[in-house]
Every structure is written in structure tokens, then in C-alpha cells.
C-alpha positions as CSV (number, residue, x, y, z in Angstrom):
1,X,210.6,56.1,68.5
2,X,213.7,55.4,66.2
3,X,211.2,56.3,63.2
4,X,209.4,58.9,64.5
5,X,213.3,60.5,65.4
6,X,214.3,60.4,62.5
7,X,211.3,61.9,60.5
8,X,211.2,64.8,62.6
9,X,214.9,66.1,61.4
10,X,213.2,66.7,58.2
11,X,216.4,65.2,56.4
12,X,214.5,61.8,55.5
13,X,211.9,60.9,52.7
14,X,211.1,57.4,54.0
15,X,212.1,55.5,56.8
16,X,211.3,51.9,57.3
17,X,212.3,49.5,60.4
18,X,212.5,45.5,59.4
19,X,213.8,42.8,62.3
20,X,215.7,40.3,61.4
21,X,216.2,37.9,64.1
22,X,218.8,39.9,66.9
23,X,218.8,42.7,64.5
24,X,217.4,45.7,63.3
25,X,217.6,47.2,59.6
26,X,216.9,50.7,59.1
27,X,215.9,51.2,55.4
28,X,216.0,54.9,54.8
29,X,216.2,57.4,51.6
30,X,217.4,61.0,52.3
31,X,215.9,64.0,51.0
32,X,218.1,65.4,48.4
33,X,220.4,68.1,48.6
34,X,219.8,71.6,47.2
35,X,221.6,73.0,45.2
36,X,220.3,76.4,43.5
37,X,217.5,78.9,45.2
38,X,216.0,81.2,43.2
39,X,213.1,84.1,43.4
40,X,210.7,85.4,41.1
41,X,208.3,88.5,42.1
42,X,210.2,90.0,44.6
43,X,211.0,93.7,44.4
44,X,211.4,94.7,47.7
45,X,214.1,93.0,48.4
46,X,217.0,91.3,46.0
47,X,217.8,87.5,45.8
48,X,221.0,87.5,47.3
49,X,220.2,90.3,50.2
50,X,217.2,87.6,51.1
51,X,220.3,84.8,51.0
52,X,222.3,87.0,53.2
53,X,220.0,87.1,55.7
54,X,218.7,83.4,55.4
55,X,222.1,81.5,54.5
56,X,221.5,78.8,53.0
57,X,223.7,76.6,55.8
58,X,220.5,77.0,58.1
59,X,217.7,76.8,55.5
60,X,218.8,74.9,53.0
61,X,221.5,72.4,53.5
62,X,218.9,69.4,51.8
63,X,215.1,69.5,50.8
64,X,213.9,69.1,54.6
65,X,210.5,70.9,55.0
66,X,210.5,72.1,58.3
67,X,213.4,74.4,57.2
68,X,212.0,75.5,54.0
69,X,208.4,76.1,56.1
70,X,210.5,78.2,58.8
71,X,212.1,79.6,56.0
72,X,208.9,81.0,54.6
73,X,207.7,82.5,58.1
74,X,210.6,84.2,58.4
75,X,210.6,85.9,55.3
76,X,207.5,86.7,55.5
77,X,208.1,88.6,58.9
78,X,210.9,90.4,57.6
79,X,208.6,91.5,54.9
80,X,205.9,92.4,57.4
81,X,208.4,94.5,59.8
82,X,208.4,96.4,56.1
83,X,204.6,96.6,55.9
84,X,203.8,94.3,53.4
85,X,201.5,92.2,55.4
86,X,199.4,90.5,52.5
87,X,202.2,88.7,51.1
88,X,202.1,85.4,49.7
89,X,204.9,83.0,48.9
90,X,204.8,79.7,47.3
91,X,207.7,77.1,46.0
92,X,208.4,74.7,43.7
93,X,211.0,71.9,43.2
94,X,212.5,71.4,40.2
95,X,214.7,68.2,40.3
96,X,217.9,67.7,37.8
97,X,217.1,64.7,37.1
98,X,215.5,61.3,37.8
99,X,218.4,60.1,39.5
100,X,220.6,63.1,40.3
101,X,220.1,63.8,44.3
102,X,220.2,67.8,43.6
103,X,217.0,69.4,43.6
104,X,216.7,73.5,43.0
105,X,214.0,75.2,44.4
106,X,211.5,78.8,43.5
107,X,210.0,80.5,45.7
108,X,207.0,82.6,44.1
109,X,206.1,85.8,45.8
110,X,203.8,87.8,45.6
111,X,204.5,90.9,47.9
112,X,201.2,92.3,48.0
113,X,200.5,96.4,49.0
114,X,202.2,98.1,51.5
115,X,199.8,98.3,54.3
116,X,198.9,101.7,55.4
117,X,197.7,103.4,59.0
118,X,194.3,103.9,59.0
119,X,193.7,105.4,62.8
120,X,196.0,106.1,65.9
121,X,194.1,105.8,69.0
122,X,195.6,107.0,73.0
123,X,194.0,105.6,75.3
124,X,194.6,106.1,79.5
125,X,195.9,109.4,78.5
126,X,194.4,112.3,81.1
127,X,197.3,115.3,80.8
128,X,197.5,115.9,77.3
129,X,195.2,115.6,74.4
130,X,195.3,113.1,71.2
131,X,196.1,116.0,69.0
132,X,199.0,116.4,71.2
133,X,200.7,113.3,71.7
134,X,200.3,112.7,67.9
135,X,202.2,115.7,67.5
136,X,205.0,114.2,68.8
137,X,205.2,110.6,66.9
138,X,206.5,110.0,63.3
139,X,203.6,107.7,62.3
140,X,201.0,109.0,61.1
141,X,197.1,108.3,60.1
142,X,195.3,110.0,56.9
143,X,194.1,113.1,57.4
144,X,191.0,114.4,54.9
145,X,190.8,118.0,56.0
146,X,194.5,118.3,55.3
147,X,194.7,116.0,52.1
148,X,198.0,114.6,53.8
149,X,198.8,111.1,53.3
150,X,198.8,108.4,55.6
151,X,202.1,106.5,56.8
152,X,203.4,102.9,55.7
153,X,202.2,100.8,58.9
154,X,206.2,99.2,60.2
155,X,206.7,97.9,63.6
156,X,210.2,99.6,63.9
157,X,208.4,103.1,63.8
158,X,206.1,102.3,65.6
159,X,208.3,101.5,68.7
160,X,210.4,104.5,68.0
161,X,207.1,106.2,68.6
162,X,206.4,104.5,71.7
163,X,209.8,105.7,72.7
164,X,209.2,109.2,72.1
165,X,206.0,109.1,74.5
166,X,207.6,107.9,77.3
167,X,210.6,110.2,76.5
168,X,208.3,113.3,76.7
169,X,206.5,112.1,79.8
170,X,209.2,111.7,81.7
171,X,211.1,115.3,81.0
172,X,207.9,116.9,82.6
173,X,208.2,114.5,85.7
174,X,206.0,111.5,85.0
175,X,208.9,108.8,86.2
176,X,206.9,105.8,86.2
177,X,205.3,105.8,82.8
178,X,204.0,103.6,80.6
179,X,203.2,103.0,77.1
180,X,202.3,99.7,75.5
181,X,200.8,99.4,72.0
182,X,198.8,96.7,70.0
183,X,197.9,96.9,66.5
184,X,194.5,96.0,64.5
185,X,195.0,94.7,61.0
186,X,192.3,95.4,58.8
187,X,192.9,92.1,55.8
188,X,190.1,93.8,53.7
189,X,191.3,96.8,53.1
190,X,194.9,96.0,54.1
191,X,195.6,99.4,56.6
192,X,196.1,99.1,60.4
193,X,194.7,100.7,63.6
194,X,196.9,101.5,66.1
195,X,196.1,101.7,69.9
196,X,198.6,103.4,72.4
197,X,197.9,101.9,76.0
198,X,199.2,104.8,78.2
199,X,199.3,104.6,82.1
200,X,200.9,108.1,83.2
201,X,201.4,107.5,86.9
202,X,202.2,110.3,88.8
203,X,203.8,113.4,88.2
204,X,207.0,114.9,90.2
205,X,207.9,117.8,91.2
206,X,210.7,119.5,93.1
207,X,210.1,120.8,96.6
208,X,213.1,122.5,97.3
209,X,216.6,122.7,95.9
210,X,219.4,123.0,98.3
211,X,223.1,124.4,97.5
């Protein structure tokens, strides 16, 4: 239990338990500390903007794998929230020196494409049409006949689309509605399919007004 503790901090290399008649030795090495981070391939965003956001007082106070890995998934959602979605990042320790206890570490990354829209699908909708309701969104998919381009797939947009659904619904009295999405990634061609999951409910009206 001691061992196993201990390990899963991710601040320990080795760990070893030895009894010595009433007593027990804990023979441990510590990861070493870090002490420089840098980048190489990433244009999207800038080294210290990424160090901003992941300070190195939660990520990388010593070599402890568990942070670095969480550090990686992270990043690699704020990329995706950005529509790079095919991204790939990699690191490397460099250490100072054979008996220095500072290590540096580069991360490689490889950013990928932007991923694209491909299709916009409604579905549960019964007032209006398709052509409508994508109208009224910001996102949108390619369009051949019109030769205009499609829109960088991001989940921020996305919402403030779903937003602007339920905000039209409701000024023409459909009080209870809702709108979920879900979104299909296609890895071999890198665009998404979106799906709007729309449940209008009923619609309102005034009977009378009284003054």
C-alpha cells in the first residue's frame, strides 16, 4: 500500500521497502525537477501563451508522468475546441547531465489541418425547413452550387448556434424547446458532420390581452 501510494503521485522513479527487524526503510529516488519547457511546430498558438494557460506550478513542478500525460490531453483539447482535431504531440527529455537532477523537456507537435464541416443535419424539426434554420446559424457546411466555402468545425460556434435555435423558437412562442447537438468526425478526410437534435414542444399563443 505504502508503495503503491507513493508511485501513484508520479513524483517517484523507484521505490523500494526493506524490514529491518521493528523497522521499515523506504529506499526511494525522486523524479527530477524540470527546469526548461520548450515547443517546436506549434503555430497556432505561442510557447508562452500555451505556458499561460498550463503554468508550469500544475504541470510541471518535477518529471511526474501523470502531469505531463494530462498535460498533453489538455492541450490537445484546447487545440481541438480550435478545430485542429488530428493533432499529434510527442516529448522528449533532455537531461543536464548525468548527475544534475534538472531535466528540460520538448514537446513536438504536429498540429495537423483544421478540420472542416462537411454536413449540418436537423432532425425532429416539423415547423420550419432545413434551409431555414441554417439560415439562422453561423456555421456553415460546403456548398457546390454556390462555390462557398465550408466553415472551420469549433465547438464554441457551434453552441452559439445552438443558442440561436432555441432563441428563435422561443420569440415565436415555442417555450419549452429543445436543441441538443452531437457531432460525427470523419478521421479520413478530417471534416465533421453535425446533427441538431430538435424537440419543438408546443407552440403558444395569446388568447386575450386585458388592460
Amino acid at each position: 500500500e505504502i508503495i503503491k501510494t507513493l508511485y501513484e503521485t508520479g513524483n517517484f522513479k523507484k521505490v523500494e521497502i526493506e524490514k529491518l527487524n521493528n523497522e521499515i526503510i523506504l529506499k526511494i529516488e525522486e523524479n527530477p525537477s524540470v527546469d526548461k519547457i520548450r515547443f517546436d511546430g506549434n503555430k497556432r498558438f505561442k510557447d508562452n501563451e500555451i505556458l499561460k494557460i498550463f503554468t508550469k506550478e500544475k504541470y510541471f513542478e518535477t518529471f511526474n508522468l501523470f502531469n505531463i500525460n494530462n498535460f498533453i490531453e489538455d492541450l490537445k483539447n484546447l487545440y481541438s475546441s480550435f478545430g485542429y482535431n488530428i493533432i499529434d504531440i510527442q516529448y522528449e527529455v533532455i537531461k543536464k547531465s548525468q548527475t544534475d537532477q534538472l531535466v528540460d523537456l520538448l514537446f513536438r507537435i504536429n498540429e495537423g489541418s483544421i478540420s472542416k464541416i462537411n454536413k449540418i443535419f436537423f432532425i425532429g424539426n416539423e415547423t420550419y425547413s432545413d434551409s431555414k434554420l441554417r439560415s439562422l446559424i453561423s456555421t456553415k457546411q460546403r456548398n457546390y452550387l454556390k462555390l462557398s466555402r465550408a466553415s472551420n468545425y469549433k465547438d464554441y460556434l457551434i453552441n452559439e448556434d445552438k443558442r440561436k435555435i432555441i432563441n428563435f423558437y422561443k420569440k415565436i412562442g415555442f417555450k419549452n424547446i429543445d436543441v441538443e447537438f452531437k457531432n460525427e468526425f470523419i478521421k479520413k478526410r478530417n471534416p465533421f458532420n453535425v446533427y441538431f437534435y430538435i424537440n419543438e414542444g408546443e407552440q403558444y399563443y395569446y388568447r386575450n390581452i386585458n388592460f
